[in-house]
N, C-alpha and C positions, 0 to 999 in steps of 0.2 A: 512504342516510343513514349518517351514522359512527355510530359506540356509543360508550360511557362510556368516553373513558378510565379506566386502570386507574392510578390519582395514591395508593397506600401513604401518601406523606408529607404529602398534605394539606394544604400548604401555601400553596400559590398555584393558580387556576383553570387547567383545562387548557382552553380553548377549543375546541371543533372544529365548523366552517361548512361549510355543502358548498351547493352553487346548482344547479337543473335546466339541462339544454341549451338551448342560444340559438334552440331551435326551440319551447319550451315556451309552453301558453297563456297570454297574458297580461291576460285580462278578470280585473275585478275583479270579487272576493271578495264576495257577500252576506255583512250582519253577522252572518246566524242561518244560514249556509251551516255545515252539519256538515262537522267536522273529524276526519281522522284522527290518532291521535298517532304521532310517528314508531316503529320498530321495536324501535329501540335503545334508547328515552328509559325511566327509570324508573317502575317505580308508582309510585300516587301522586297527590294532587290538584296539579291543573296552578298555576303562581305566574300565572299570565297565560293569559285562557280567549282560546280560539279567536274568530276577528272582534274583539276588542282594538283601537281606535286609539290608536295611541304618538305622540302628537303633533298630532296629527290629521292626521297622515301615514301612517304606516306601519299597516298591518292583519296583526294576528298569524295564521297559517295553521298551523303544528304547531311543537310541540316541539322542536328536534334536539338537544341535550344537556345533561346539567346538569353542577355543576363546582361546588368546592369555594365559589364565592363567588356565585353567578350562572348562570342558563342562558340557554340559545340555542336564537333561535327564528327557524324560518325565516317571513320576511312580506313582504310586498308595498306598493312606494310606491304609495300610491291614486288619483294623480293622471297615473301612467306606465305603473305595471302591472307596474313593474321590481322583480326581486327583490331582497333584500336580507336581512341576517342582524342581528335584535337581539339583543345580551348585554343583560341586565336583571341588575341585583343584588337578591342574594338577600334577601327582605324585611326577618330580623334581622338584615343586615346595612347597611342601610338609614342607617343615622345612624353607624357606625364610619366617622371620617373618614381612619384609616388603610388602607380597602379601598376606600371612597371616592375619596382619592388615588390606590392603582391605576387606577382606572377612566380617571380623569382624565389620569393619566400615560399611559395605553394610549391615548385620544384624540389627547393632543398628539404622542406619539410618530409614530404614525401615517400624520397632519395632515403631517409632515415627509417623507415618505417617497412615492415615483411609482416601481415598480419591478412588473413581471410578475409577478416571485416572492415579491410581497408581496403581502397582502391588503390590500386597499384602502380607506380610510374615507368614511365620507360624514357623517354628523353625531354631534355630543353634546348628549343633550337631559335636560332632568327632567321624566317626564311628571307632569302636577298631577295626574291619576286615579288615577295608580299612589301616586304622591310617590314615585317612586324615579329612580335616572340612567338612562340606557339608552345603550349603545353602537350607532353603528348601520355597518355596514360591510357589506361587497360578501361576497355569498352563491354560495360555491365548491360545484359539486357535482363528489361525488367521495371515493372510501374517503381516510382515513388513510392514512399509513403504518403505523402500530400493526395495524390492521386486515390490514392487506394484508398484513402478516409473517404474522397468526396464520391468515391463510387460506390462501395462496401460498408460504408458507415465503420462502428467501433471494431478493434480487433475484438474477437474471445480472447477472456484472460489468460489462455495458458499460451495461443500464443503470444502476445506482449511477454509474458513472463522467458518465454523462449527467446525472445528480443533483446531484451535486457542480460539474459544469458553471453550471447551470440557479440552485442555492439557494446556490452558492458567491458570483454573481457578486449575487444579491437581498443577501445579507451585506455583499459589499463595498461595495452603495450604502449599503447601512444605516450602514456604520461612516464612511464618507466622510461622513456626517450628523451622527455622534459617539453613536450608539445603539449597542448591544452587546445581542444579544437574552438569551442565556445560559439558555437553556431548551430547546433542540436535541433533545428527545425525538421519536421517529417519530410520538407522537398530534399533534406542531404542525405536521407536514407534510402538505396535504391535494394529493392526485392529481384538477385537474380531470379530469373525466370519464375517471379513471383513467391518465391520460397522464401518465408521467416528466414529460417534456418540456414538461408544465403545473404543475408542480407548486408550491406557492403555500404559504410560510411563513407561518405566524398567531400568536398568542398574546402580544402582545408587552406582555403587564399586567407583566411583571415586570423588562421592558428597561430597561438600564438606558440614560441619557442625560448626554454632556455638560452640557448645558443643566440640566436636570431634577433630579439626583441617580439614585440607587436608589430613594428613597419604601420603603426597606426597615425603617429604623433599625437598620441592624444586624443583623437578623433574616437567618435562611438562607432561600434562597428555589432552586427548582428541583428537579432528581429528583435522585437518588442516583447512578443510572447513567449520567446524562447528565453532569455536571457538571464546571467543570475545578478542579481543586486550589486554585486564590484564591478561590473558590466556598468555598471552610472555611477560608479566613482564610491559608492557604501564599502566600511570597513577598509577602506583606507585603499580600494581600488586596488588589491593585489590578486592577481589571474593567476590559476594554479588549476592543480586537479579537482577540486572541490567544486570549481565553475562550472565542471562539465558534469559533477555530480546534481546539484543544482538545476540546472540545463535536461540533462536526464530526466530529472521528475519531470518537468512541464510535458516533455515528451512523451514519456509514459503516459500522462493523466491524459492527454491529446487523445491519445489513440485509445483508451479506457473509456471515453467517455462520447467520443466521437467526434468532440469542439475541445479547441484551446479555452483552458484556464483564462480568469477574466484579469487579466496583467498590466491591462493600459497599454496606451496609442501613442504617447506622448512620454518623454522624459518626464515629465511630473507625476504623471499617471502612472508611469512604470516603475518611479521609485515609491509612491505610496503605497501601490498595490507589494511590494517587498518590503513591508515595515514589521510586518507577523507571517506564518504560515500560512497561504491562502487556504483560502473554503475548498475542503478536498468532498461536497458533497458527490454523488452519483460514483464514488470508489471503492470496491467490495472491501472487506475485513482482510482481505490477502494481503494484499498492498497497501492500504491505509497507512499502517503505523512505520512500515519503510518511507514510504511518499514523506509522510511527517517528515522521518529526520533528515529526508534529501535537502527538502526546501526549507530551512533555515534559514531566519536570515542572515547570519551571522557563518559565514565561512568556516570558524572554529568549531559550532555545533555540529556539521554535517558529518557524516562518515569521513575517517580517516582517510581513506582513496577507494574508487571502486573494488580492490579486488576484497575490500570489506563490506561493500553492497551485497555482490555479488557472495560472499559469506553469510548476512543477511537474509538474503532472498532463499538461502537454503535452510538454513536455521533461525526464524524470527525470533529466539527469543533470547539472540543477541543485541538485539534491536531493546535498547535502552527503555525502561517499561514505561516511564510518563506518557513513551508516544503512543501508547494504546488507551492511554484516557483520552479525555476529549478537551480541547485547551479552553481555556475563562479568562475572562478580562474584569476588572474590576469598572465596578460603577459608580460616580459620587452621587448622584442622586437614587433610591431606591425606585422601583415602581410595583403599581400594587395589582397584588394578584387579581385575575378574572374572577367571577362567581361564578358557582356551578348551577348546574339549571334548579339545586335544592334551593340556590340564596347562600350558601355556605361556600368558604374561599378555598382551593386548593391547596395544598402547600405546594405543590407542582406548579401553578399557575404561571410563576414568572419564569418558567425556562421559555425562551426564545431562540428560536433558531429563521433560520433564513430556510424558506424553501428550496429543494435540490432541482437544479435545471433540467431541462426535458431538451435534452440530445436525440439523435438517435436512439430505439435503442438501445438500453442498456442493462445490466442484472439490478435486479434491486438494489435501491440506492441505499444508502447511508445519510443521514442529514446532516448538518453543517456541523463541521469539528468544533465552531467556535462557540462557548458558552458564555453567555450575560448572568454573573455571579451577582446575586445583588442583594448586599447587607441590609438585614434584617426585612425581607419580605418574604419568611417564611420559607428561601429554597433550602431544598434536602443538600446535603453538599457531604462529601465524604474526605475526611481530614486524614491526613497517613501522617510519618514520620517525616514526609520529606515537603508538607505545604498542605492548604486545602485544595480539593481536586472535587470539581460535581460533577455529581451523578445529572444521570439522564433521564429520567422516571418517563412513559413515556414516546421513548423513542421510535421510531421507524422500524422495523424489522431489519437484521444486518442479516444476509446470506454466510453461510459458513459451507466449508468444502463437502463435497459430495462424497459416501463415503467409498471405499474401494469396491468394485462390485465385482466380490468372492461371496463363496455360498458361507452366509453366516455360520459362527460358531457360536459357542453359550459361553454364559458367565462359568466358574470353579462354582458347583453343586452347593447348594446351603446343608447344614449339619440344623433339619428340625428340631434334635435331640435336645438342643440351646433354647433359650430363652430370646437369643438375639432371632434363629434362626426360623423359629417357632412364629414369631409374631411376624418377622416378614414375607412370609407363607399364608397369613391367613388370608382368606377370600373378602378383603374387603371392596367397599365401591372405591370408581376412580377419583380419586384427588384425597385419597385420606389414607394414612398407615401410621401402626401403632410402634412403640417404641420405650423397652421398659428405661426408666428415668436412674442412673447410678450413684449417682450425688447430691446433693441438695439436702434441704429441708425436706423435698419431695423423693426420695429415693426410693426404691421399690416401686411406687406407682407405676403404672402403662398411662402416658400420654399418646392422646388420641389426633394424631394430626390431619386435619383440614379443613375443605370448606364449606361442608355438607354441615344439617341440624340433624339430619335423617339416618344418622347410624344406629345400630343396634349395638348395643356397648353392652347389655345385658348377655348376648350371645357371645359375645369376645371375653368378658369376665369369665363366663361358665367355662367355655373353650381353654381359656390358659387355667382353670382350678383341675380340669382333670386334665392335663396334662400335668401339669407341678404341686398340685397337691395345695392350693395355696389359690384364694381367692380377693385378687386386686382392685385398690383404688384405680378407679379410671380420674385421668386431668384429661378433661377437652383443652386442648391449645388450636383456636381455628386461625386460618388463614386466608390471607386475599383469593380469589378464585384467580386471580393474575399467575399464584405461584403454584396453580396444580402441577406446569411442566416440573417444577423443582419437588414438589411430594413424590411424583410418581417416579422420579429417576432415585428420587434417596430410598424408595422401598424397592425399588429394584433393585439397588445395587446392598440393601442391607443384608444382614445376615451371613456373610459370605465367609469362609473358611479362614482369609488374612486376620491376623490382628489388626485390630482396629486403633486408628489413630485418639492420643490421648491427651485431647483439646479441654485445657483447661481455660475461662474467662472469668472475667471481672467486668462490671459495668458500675457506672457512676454517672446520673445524675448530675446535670450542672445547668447554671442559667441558662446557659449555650444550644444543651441539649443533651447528648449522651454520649460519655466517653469510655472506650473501650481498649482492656490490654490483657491479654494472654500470651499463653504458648503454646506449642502445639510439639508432640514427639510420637515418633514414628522409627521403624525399623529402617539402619542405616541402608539399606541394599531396595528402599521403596521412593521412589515418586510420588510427591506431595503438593497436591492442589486446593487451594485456601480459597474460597470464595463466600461472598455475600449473597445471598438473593434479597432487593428491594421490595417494599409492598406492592408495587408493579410489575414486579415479576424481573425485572432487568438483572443480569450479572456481572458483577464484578470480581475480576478477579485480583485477590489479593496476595497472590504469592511473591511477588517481587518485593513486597513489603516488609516481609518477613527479616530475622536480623540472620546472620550466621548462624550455625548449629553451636551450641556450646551444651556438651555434657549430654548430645542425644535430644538435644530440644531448640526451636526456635521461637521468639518472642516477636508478639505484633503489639502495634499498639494504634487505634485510627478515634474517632469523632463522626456520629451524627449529629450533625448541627441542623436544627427546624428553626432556632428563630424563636419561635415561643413555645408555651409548653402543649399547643393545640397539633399536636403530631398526626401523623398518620393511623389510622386504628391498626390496622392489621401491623404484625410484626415484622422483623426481621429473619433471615436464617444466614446464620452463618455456618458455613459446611469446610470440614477438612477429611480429603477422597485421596486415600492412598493405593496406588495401583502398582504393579509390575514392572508398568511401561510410562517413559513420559507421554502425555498425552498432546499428540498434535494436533487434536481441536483446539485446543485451548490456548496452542503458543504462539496464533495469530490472531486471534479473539480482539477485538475492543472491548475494549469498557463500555459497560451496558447496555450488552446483546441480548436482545429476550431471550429467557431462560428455554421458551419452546423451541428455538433456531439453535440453542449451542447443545443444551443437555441431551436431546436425542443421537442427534449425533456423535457425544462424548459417550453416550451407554453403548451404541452401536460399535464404536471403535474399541471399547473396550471387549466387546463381545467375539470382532473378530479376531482378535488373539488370544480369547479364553482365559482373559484375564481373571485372579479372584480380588476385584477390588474392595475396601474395607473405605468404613465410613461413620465420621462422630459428628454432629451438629449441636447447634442451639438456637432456640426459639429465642429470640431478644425483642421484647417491648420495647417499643418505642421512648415511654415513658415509663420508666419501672419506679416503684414505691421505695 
């Protein structure tokens, strides 16, 4: 049996039904058969005693919970044997025709409604014994979700993600019917017989309906924590399916995290706390940048209706790309960077984040979406076509998926015979691989990439002379020890059989910092992934950035902006990795995930589909001459 929800605001019934297994006895009840009361249910003299006929159908059996207007009682049809769950209102409440109409409202709503993941009606009566209404509806046995948090702590994300499957698609029939339920707390979600994958939305006295109205007058109705922002009158207070979109997130982050989201206690506090997208710290890369666009505050930004969530949820990289950066807010006053323990200032110094809260608990967190952009103290910030957007230099480690566990296969074979293929063969140390240079001033050269002084470049010379008959400048180009994950994937994956994408840049110099515009082309039948790697190693990916194909090519164009001209030493890499297959690490990825969390896992998945993926970079100073 469920227990009390725990309803502070007291405003509307929380419902919660739960029904025995389909294996359960079904003889009927003597009227003087002793009753136990359920576990959870209140002291207290009972509103309706045990053997009860409601109609002269239904036989009350126990308690299961009470609620602000009404309890709930599990009982039995006398004539089948079948269970069922009566809501009965509360006796002073009895002649309030405004709670009344709940009830009434919660019937027809109901009445309208044939979905799995809805609780199900069966009648509305007024018994003449009682003189009061009774609800009577399909009896779910099975904890809460409320329950199930404060026992079990967080769900594992896949199942939430089954969740959100499962009470996503019960929403979308709902609103295809013109109901909006707008009460999304974990106590209206009941786990038949504890199963995800059963789990059955209830409570719907406070849905609203096309047809029907609110039956509110105005009045606030719902939790605090749950609610979305036209729930307190924002955006012009129009309830729709977007509400329950909205709503949805809080839930999900609920049970992701093992604690509700910090939303406020109070109307005031609850509409501040929905003036931006709260702090989605402590929430994998899975769901992050869904969650983003659920909680919106603005109605019009959220997804169009869940069953484009739930579209979403299977394809994120439908999911509108800003929401994989990380959101900034502007500062009028600058503040100044920390010093490092040399005396010398970061350029990183002023990103600020809020620590992620300690739940139950939970996979490694993500730290705070929201970023403190702040003019001219030096932050790195990454400018695109469509705003400036910063980076994370930095950040927390993001988890990314695990990958399938099949017995690996290999990358398409290198062709030695090349020049490409040759140097990505050679036996160098980890965090350095060479790379003959095509274009430039420097063409021909083998640039030597990493972050080692201790290579032997005499041995690598010799090595490609008898091979190619032709004895090479070496360019050292080193780099941060931050980006070895990003050396060792790009000489993994070089060399390889595909053509190779044909990444052309321009950089320029400016007060600001460093602006940058090319294009990139690639063979029409290949998937293309455009990323940066930071002097910290973080990645960014830029492919959403990219403009349309025109004539077999796409153009980018973004901005490092430092601030002043005292940059970062170590470079840039910008990388474009054309593969076979779209890559699904990468289409749920945040913005500036250490390069060691995504890129192994991105080689791995390439691997086991034996992919030949191709790859063109550039090493970009900070400050070029």
């Amino acid at each position: 049996m469920a227990e009390q929800p725990d309803d502070p605001e007291g405003i509307a019934e929380r419902t919660v039904i739960a029904q025995p297994p389909a294996s359960a006895d079904r003889t009927i009840v003597e009227t003087k058969a002793p009753i136990a009361k359920a576990p959870d249910a209140p002291d207290g003299p009972r509103l309706v005693e045990p053997g009860t006929l409601i109609n002269n159908n239904y036989r009350i059996l126990s308690l299961v919970n009470a609620g602000g207007m009404g309890e709930v009682y599990r009982a039995e049809n006398v004539f089948t044997g079948d269970p069922v769950a009566v809501k009965v209102i509360l006796p002073g409440l009895a002649n309030d025709e405004s709670v009344l109409d709940l009830f009434r409202r919660e019937a027809r709503v109901l009445v309208q409604l044939r979905d799995e993941a809805i609780v199900r009606y069966h009648n509305f009566v007024l018994d003449q014994g009682l003189g009061r209404y009774c609800l009577i509806m399909e009896y779910v046995d099975g904890r809460h979700l409320g329950k199930r948090l404060k026992e079990d702590g967080p769900l594992p994300e896949p199942e939430v993600v089954a969740l959100i499957r499962r009470i996503g698609a019960g929403l979308h029939h709902a609103h295809a019917s013109g109901v909006t339920h707008r009460d999304l707390s974990p106590d209206n979600v009941i786990l038949r017989d504890d199963r995800i994958d059963e789990a059955v939305l209830i409570d719907f006295g406070i849905a609203r309906s096309t047809e029907l109205g609110d039956g509110l007058a105005g009045r606030f109705a719902g939790k605090f924590k749950y609610i979305a922002p036209e729930q307190l009158g924002h955006a012009g207070g129009e309830i729709g399916p977007r509400t329950d979109i909205y709503g949805m997130a809080l839930l999900v982050a609920a049970l992701l995290r093992g604690t509700p989201l910090e939303m406020g206690d109070s109307v005031v506090a609850a509409s501040a706390a929905r003036q931006a997208i709260p702090d989605l710290g402590g929430i994998s890369h899975r769901l992050f940048p869904l969650l983003q666009h659920m909680l919106e505050p603005d109605p019009a930004n959220r997804p169009l209706d869940m069953g484009v969530v739930l579209r979403m949820l299977d394809d994120p990289s439908m999911i509108p790309a800003h929401y994989r950066f990380p959101l900034w807010i502007d500062r009028d006053e600058p503040e100044a960077p920390a010093p490092e323990e040399d005396g010398s200032t970061s350029p990183f110094a002023a990103y600020v984040a809020p620590p992620a809260p300690e739940p139950a608990p939970v996979p490694p967190a993500r730290r705070s979406p929201v970023m403190l952009a702040l003019a001219g103290a030096g932050v790195l910030a990454l400018a695109g076509l469509g705003g400036w957007l910063a980076l994370r230099p930095g950040e927390a480690p993001v988890p990314v998926p695990d990958p399938v566990p099949t017995a690996p296969a290999e990358l398409a074979a290198r062709d030695s015979s090349t020049r490409e293929g040759f140097l990505a063969a050679q036996p160098l140390p980890d965090c350095t691989m060479a790379d003959r240079i095509g274009t430039g001033p420097n063409a021909g050269m083998i640039a030597l990439i990493s972050s080692r002084d201790d290579v032997d470049t005499a041995a690598l010379a010799q090595a490609y002379e008898q091979a190619f008959g032709t004895r090479p400048s070496i360019l050292a180009q080193p780099v941060a020890p931050a980006q070895c994950a990003a050396v060792d994937f790009l000489r993994a994956v070089s060399g390889r059989p595909a053509p190779a994408p044909d990444l052309m840049l321009d950089t320029r110099a400016t007060d600001d910092g460093l602006q940058m515009q090319g294009s990139v082309g690639i063979a029409p039948d290949r998937s293309l992934w455009l990323f940066l790697v930071a002097p910290g190693g973080e990645v960014y990916d830029l492919t959403a950035r990219l403009s349309a194909p025109e004539a077999g090519r796409r153009a980018f164009g973004f901005a490092l902006s430092n601030g002043t001209a005292t940059a970062a030493a170590a470079p840039y890499l910008l990388v474009a990795l054309s593969s076979g297959l779209p890559l699904t690490q990468v289409a749920a990825a945040p913005s500036g995930v250490p390069g060691g969390d995504i890129l192994p896992a991105v080689l791995d998945e390439l691997r086991q589909a034996g992919d030949a993926p191709a790859v063109a970079f550039r090493v970009v100073e900070p400050t070029p001459e």
